[in-house]
C-alpha positions in Angstrom: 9.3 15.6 -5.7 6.1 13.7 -6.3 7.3 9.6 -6.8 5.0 7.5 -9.0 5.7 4.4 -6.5 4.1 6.6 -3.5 0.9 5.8 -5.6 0.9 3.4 -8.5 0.9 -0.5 -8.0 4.3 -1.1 -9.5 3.6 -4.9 -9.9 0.8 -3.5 -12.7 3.0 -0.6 -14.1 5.8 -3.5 -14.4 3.1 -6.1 -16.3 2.1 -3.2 -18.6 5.5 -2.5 -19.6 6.7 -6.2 -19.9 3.8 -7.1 -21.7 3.7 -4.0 -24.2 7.8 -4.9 -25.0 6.7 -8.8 -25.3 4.2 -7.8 -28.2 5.9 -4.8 -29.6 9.1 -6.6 -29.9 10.1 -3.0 -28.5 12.8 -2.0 -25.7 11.5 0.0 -23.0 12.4 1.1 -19.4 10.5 3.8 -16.8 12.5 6.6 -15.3 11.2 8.5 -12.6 11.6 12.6 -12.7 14.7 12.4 -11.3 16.0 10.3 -14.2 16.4 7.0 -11.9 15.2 3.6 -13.2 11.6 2.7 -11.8 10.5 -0.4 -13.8 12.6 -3.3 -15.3 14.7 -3.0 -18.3 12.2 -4.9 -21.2 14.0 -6.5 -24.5 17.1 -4.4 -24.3 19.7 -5.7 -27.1 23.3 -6.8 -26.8 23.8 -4.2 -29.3 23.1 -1.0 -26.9 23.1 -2.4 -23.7 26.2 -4.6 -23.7 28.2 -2.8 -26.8 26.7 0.9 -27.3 26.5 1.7 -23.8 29.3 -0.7 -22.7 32.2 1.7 -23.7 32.8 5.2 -22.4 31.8 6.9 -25.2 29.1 4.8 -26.3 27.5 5.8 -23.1 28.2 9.2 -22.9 26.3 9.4 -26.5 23.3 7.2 -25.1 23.0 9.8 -21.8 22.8 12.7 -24.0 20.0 11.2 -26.4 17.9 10.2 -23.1 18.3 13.3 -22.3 17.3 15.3 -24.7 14.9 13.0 -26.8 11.2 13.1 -27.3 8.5 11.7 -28.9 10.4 9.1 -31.4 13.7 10.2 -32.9 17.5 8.5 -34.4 19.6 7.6 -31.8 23.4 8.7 -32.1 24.0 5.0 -33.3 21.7 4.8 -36.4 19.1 3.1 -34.4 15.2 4.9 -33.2 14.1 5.5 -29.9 11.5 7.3 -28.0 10.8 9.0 -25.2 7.4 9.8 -23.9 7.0 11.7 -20.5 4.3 10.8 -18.3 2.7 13.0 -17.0 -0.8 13.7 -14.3 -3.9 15.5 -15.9 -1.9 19.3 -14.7 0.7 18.7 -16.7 3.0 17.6 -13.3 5.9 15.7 -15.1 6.4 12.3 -13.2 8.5 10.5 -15.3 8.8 9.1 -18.6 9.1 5.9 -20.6 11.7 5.1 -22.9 13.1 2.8 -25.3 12.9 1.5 -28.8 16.4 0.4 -30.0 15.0 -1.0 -33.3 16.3 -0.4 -36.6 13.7 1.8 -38.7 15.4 -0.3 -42.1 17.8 -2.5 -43.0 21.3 -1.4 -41.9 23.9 0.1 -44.3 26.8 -2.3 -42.4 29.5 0.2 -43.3 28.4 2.7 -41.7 27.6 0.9 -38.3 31.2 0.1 -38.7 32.4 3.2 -38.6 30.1 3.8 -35.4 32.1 0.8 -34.0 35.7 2.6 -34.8 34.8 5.6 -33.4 33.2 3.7 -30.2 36.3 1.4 -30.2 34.2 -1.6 -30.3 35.4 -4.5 -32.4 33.3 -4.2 -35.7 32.4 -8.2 -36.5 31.1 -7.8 -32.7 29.3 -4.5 -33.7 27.8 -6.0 -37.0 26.8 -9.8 -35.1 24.9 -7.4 -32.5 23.6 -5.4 -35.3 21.8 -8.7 -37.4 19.5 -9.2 -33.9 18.1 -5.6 -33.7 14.8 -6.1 -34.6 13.7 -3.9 -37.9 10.1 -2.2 -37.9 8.8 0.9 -40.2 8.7 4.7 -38.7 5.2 4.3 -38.8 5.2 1.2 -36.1 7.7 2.4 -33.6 5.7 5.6 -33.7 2.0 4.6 -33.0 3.8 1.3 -30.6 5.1 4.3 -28.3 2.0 6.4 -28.3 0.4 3.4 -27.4 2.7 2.4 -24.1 2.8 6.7 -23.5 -1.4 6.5 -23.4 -1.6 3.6 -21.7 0.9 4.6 -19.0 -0.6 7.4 -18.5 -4.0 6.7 -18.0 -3.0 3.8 -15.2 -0.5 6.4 -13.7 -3.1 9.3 -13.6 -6.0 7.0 -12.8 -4.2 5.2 -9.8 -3.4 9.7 -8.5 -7.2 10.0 -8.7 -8.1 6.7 -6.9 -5.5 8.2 -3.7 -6.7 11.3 -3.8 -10.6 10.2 -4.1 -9.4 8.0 -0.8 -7.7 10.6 1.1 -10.6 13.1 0.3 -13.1 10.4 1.4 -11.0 9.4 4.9 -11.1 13.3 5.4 -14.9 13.6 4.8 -15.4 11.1 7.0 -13.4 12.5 9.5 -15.3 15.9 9.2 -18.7 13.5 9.4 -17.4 11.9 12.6 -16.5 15.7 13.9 -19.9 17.3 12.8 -21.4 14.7 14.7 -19.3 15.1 17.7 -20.3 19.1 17.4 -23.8 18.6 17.3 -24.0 16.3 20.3 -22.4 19.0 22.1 -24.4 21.4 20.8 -27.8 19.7 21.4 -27.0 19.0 25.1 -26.1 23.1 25.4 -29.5 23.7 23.6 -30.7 21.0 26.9 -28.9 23.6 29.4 -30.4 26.6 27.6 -33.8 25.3 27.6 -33.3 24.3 31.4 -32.5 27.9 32.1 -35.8 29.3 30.4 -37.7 27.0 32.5 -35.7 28.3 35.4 -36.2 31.9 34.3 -40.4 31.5 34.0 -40.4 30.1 37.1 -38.5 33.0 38.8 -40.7 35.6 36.4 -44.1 34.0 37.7 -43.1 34.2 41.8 -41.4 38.1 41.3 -45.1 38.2 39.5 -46.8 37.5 42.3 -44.5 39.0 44.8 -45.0 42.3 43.0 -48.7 42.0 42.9 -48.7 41.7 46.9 -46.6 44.9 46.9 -48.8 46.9 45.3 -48.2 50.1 44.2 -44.3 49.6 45.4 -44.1 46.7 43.4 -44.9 48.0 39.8 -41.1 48.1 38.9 -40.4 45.6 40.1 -43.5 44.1 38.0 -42.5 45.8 34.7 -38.4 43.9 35.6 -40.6 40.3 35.8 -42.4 40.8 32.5 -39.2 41.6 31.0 -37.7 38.5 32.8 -40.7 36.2 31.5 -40.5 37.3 28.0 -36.8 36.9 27.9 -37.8 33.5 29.4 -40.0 32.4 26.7 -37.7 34.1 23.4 -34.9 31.5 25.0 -37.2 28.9 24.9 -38.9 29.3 21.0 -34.4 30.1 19.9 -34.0 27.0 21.8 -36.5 24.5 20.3 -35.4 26.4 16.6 -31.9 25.4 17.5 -32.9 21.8 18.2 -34.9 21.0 15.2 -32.0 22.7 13.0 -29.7 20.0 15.0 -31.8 17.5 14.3 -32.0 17.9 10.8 -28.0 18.4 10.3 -28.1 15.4 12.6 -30.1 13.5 9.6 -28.3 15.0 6.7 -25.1 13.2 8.4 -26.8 9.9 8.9 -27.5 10.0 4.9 -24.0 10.7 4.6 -22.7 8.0 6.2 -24.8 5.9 4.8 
């Protein structure tokens, strides 16, 4: 499973969130894929972090809403949340960020204290909690979470590229080094090749003029000498072909590199 801390400069991803919750006046926390914590918890209230959450049941509510929320929606405890997964270009789920716990109006008191009866948490508690939630309209939680969901995402998918670009590039230069490698060895076998035609003419020209002292009795072995010398010189124009081919790869890299 694909972690966004294997990539991401969490020390960024941490700022973004802190200082999205700081001017939103928003909760907010980062999960990873696996539904574990990966940033710090940002302007969580009393009211769902020490009260909702505190008690068994509370909790067991809150799980089931993390679970199955998205975009923004009414948390079991009359409060809105959101949940916005974050995702890389493909569509590859990574995570998600979510939060809220703000009050989309002013409360109806009674029935937060029936919330509190059937969490078992002491109502005046409940209702103090209550008076610090932070109250914004539908409309500003919404575009708020969109906001920290584009944002997110664009760091998160921008920082995938950025690794990939570099492991792409370390492999390119790696295959640059190689080619290079390759066509040293191949230039000093197009050496050795070119050796051998020179070797080869040589041998040609003497069975030449061996055969020519033979006379008659040395026509075949004439006609075997021709073929030799011709052989000879084909090595020699494939080998200087070869080599200028070389030398232009040999170039192209150079540019490369540069």
């Amino acid at each position: 499973m694909m972690k966004i801390q294997e990539f991401c400069d969490m020390e960024k991803f941490e700022s973004i969130m802190n200082n999205w919750a700081k001017s939103t006046g928003l909760a907010t926390v980062a999960v990873g894929a696996d539904g574990e914590y990966i940033s710090g918890c940002y302007n969580f209230t009393e009211f769902c972090i020490n009260l909702t959450r505190g008690c068994p049941e509370g909790a067991r509510r809150c799980e089931k809403c993390d679970r199955e929320g998205v975009g923004v929606y009414p948390c079991h405890a009359g409060l809105v949340d959101f949940g916005i997964p974050i995702t890389l270009a493909d569509g590859t789920v990574l995570g998600s960020v979510i939060g809220g716990q703000v009050l989309p109006e002013e409360p109806d008191e009674e029935k937060f204290r029936a919330t509190a009866r059937e969490l078992g948490i002491d109502e005046d508690t409940y209702i103090k909690a209550l008076h610090k939630v932070s109250v914004k309209t539908k409309d500003e939680i919404e575009a708020s979470a969109n906001l920290l969901g584009d944002v997110i995402n664009m760091y998160v998918r921008a920082c995938y590229e950025e690794q990939i670009s570099g492991s792409l590039l370390t492999r390119l230069q790696g295959g640059i080094e190689k080619a290079a490698q390759q066509i040293d060895a191949a230039n000093q076998s197009t050496s050795v090749i070119a050796g051998y035609s020179k070797k080869q003419n040589i041998l040609a020209l003497n069975a030449s003029i061996e055969a020519a002292r033979a006379g008659e009795a040395g026509k075949g072995f004439a006609v075997v000498a021709s073929e030799v010398q011709k052989l000879a010189e084909g090595m020699a124009v494939t080998s200087k072909e070869i080599t200028t081919i070389l030398g232009q790869l040999h170039a192209t890299i150079q540019d490369m590199e540069n």
